[in-house]
N, C-alpha and C positions, 0 to 999 in steps of 0.2 A: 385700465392699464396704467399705475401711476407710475413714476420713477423709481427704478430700483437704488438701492443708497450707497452711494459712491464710497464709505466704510465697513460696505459686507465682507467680515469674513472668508475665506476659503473661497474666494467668489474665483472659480475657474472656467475654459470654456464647455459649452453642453455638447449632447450628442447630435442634434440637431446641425450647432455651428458646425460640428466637425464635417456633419456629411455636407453643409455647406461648402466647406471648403474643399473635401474631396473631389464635388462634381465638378470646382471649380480648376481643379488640376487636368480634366480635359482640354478646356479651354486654353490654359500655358502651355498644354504640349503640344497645340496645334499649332499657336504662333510659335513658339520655336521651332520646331519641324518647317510651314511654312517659311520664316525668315532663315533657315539653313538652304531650303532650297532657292532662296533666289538672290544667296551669297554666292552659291555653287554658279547658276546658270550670268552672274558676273552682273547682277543687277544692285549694285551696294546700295544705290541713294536709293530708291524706289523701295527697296525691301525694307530699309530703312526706317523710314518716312512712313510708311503702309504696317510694321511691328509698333511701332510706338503708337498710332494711332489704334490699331485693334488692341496693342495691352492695356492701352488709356479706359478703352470702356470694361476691359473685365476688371483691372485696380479698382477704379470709380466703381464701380458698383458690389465690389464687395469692400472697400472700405468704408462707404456709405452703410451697407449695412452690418457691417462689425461696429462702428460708433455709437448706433441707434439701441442695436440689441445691447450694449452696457449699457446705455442710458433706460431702455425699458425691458423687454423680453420676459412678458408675463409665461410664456411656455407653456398658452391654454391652446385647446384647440383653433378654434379660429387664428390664432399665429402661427401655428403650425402647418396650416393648412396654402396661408398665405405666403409661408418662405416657402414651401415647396414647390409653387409658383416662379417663385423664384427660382428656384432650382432648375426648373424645366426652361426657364430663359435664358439661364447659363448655358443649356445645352443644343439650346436655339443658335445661341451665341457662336457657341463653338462650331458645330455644325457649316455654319458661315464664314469661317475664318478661309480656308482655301479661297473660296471664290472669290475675298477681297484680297489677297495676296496675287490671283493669279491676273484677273482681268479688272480690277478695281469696285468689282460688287458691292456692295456695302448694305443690299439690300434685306439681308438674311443676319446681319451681324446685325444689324439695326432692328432688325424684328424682336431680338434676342434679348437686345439690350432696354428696349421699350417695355417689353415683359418685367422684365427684370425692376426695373426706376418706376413703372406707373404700380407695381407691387410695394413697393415701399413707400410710394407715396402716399396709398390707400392705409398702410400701416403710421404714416405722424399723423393723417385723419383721425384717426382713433384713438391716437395718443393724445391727440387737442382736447377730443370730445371726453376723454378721462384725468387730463392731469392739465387742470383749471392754472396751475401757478406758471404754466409752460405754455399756455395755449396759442400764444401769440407764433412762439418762437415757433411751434410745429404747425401752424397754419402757414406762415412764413415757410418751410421746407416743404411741404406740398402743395403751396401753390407753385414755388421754382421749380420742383423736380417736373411737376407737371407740363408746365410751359417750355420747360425744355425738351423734353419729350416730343413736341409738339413744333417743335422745330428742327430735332433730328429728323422726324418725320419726311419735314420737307424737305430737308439736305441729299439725302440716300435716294431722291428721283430728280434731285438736279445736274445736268453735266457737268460730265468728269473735268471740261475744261476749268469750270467755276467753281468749283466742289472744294479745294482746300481753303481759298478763303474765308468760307462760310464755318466748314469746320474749325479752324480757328478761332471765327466767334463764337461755335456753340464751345469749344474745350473752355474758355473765358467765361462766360454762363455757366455750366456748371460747377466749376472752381469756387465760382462768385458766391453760389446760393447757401452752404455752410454760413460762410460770413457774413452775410445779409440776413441768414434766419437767427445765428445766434448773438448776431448784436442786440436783439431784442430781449435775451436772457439767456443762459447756459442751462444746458440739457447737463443732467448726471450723467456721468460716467468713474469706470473704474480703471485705475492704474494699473493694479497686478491683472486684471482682466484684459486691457487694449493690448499691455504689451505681450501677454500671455498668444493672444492674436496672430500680432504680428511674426513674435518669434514661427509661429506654426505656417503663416503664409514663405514666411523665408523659408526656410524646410522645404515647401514643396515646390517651389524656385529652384532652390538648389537641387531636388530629383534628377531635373532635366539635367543639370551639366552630369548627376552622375551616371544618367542613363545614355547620353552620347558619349561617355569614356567605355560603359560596356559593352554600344556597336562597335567602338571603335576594337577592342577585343576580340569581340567576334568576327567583322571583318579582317585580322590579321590569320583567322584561322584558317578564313573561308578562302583567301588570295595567299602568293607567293611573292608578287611584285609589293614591295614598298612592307612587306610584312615586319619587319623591326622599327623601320618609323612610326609603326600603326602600336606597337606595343611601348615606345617612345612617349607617343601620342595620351594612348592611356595611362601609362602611369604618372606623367603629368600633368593633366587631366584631371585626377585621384588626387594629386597633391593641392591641385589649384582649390576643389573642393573642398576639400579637407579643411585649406587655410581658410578662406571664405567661412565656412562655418564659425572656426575657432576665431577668428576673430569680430565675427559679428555678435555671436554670444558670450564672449570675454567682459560684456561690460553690460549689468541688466537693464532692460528697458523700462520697466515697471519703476525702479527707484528714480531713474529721471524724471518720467511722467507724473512721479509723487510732487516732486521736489520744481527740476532746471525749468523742466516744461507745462507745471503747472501752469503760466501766466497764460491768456487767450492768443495771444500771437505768437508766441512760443511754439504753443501745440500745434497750431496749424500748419508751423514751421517743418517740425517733428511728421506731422501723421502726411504732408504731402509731399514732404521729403523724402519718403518711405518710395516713393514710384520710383525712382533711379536706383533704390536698390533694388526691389522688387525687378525692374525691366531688366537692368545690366546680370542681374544672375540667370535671369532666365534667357536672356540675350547671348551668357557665356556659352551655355548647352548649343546651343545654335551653331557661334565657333566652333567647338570641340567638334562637332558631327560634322558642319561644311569642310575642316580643314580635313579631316579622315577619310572624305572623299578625294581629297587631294592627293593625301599621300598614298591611296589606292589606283590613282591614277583615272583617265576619264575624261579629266576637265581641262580647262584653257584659262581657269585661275591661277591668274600670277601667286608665287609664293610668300609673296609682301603680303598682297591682299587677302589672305589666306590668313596671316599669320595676325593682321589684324584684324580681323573677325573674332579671335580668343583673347587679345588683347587689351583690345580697347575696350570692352564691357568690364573686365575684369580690373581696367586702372580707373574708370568710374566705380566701381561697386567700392574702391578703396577709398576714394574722396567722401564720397555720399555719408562711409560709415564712420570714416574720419569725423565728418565735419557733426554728424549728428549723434553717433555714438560713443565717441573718444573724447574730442574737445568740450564735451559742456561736463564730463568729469572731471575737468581740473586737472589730470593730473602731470603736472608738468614733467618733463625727460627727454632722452633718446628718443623712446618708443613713439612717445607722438610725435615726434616731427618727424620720426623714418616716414609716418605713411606716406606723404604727399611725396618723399624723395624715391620708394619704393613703386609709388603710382608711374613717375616719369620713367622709373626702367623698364617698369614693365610694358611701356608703351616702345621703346626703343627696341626691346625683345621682341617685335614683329619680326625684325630684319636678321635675326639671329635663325639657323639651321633645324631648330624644335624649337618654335618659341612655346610651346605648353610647359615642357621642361625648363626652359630659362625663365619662365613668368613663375611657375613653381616654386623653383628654388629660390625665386625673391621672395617672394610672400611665406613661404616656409620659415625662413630668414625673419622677416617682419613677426610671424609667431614665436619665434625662440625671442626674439630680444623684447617684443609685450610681455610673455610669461614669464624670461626671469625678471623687468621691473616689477609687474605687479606682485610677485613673490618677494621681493625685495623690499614692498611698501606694508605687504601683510605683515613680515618678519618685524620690522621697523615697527611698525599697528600692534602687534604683541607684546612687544620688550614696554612700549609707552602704557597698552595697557596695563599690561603687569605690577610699573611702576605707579603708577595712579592708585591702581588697586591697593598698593603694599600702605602707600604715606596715607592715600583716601580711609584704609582701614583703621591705623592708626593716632590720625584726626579725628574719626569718630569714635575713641575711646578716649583720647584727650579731652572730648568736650563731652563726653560722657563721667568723665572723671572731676573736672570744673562743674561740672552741674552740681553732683552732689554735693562737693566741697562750698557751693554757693550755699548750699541750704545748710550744712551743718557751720557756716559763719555766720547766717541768719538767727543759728539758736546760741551763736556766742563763741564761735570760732573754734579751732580745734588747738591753739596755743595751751590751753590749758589740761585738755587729754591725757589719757595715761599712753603711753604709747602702741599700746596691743590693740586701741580705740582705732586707731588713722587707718586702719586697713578698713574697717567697720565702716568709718565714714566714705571709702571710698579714695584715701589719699594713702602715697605709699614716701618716707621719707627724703631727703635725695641726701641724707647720710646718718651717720650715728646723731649726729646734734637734733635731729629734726627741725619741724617745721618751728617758725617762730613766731607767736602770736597770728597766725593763719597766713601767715606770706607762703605762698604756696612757687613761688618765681627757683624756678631748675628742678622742679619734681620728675619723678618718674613716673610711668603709667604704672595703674593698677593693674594688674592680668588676673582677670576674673578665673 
């Protein structure tokens, strides 16, 4: 299994990754659903605290192995055999996610999740024992993922009272073992591959918000009471998605990863940055559905807190993409400094009457005014090209023109020529006198 080479080609994701990731969309929709229900039943920090921790392990463990598989992923059977393993721990995973939301279980998420990291770690085994210039580095990531394993282990049967310390040390451990196994050398990987990845895990983040705007729909059909804030609800909901999309994909990830985030600190900056956008989208569906219960009626959720369930994941998801996908382009304007001031309204839009609609119409807002700068920096990108092109063309028929005129002063200059010669040699006069004794200074080009 050697490295695959970080200049392939057409190097896209396989079918394999994809149903990776599909199975891995159960497991998103459970913590979102979970973390909706225990916004509703008024448990903010708890549900809180208990989403990020369960989206922690399904992130980690499919970005761990989205980084591996561009750096190897022979696609013979034994790999095949072994993500599917994988697969099945994902839905171990998920399977467990209620019972750690509801009574703090962790028992079943952790069975899931051990399936999942000691599968991978059997896979840098193999990668050691085949790719000699790397072996260090992937002995290094499967003895960490190992030992951590082997400490969640013990975490998931210690009391609840003692239990969040502990996981804090293991979240620290695993973080750590990336950068521990790759200071010892870098693993290949591919750019338009990672970000090709990631664009697809955001996608299925984003489902969730837009599948709590379509209960929300359908609940306004099913009820009478609160039925236009419920269609309120959805079509800003729809907008908030929408924009989230269009501005996360407005800027490619792949030519960063060529280029801003090639350095090793850089990337690790970039690829664990990616959790806050990752949680906050999937955190938004969450809102969208908690607060749809609300305006159904039912609940004893204040309407603030309500409103900041949709809000507050949705002015992180703006920072996170700010800082990692906008700002390392360069491109100075309006546009980028609206996000961070577009973030603050949308956080003030809890207190507003539909804040889906008022968080909406800001970031809609944020979309108009990215798309017409970047349209404005293409147009600009045009006319320069263009101009480049026109002199660039030009220059290289001037020096196409001096070249010859070198060789035919080499055979004794063109002063002496008949005049119907100078075209011959490649010079054209710059009047009736012509040229004089080979001074060629104010000519004009030749147009072949």
């Amino acid at each position: 299994m050697p490295g695959r080479d970080p200049g392939e080609p057409h190097r896209t994701a396989t079918p394999l990754e994809l149903l990776f990731d599909l199975c891995f969309v159960i497991a998103v929709a459970e913590a979102s659903a979970s973390l909706s229900t225990a916004v509703v039943a008024g448990h903010y920090a708890t549900g809180s605290l208990r989403f990020a921790l369960v989206f922690f392990t399904i992130w980690w463990a499919w970005m761990n192995f989205t980084w591996f598989a561009s750096a190897y992923d022979p696609d013979d059977v034994p790999y095949r055999l072994t993500v599917l393993v994988q697969i099945t721990g994902s839905l171990v995973l998920a399977a467990g996610v209620p019972r750690a939301f509801e009574d703090g279980d962790l028992r079943v998420v952790t069975l899931g999740y051990v399936v999942l990291r000691t599968s991978l770690a059997a896979l840098w085994l193999r990668a050691a024992r085949s790719d000699s210039r790397r072996r260090r580095t992937a002995l290094r990531f499967a003895a960490g993922v190992t030992a951590c394993q082997v400490g969640w282990t013990g975490v998931a049967f210690v009391p609840g009272s003692v239990r969040l310390p502990l996981i804090l040390v293991m979240v620290v451990a695993e973080i750590s073992v990336p950068v521990w196994a790759q200071s010892a050398g870098m693993t290949p990987w591919h750019p338009h591959h990672i970000g090709e990845r990631y664009e697809l895990f955001t996608l299925i983040v984003l489902g969730e918000s837009v599948a709590a705007a379509t209960k929300a729909v359908r609940g306004a059909f099913d009820v009478r009471q609160g039925a236009a804030g419920l269609y309120a609800l959805a079509a800003g909901g729809l907008i908030v998605v929408f924009s989230m999309w269009w501005l996360y994909f407005s800027r490619p990830a792949h030519t960063l990863l060529a280029t801003e985030y090639r350095a090793h600190r850089k990337r690790f900056v970039w690829a664990y940055g990616h959790f806050l956008v990752f949680a906050s989208a999937a955190a938004e569906g969450a809102g969208l559905a908690a607060y749809a219960q609300v305006v159904a009626g039912g609940t004893g959720v204040p309407p603030v807190a309500a409103g900041a369930a949709v809000t507050v994941p949705l002015a992180v998801f703006l920072v996170t993409v700010w800082v990692l996908q906008v700002r390392p382009h360069r491109r100075r304007g309006p546009a980028e400094a609206a996000f961070p001031v577009v973030a603050v309204g949308v956080l003030a839009a809890a207190r507003a009457p539909v804040p889906a609609v008022v968080a909406g119409l800001l970031v809609a807002a944020l979309v108009a005014l990215s798309t017409a700068s970047d349209a404005g920096r293409e147009e600009v990108s045009a006319m320069v090209s263009e101009v480049e092109d026109h002199f660039g063309g030009r220059a290289a028929a001037a020096d196409q023109g001096g070249a010859r005129l070198r060789g035919v002063q080499r055979l004794g200059g063109v002063g002496d020529l008949p005049r119907n010669q100078w075209r011959d040699a490649g010079v054209a006069d710059a009047g009736p006198a012509g040229p004089a004794g080979g001074d060629v200074a104010g000519f004009r080009e030749v147009e072949e």
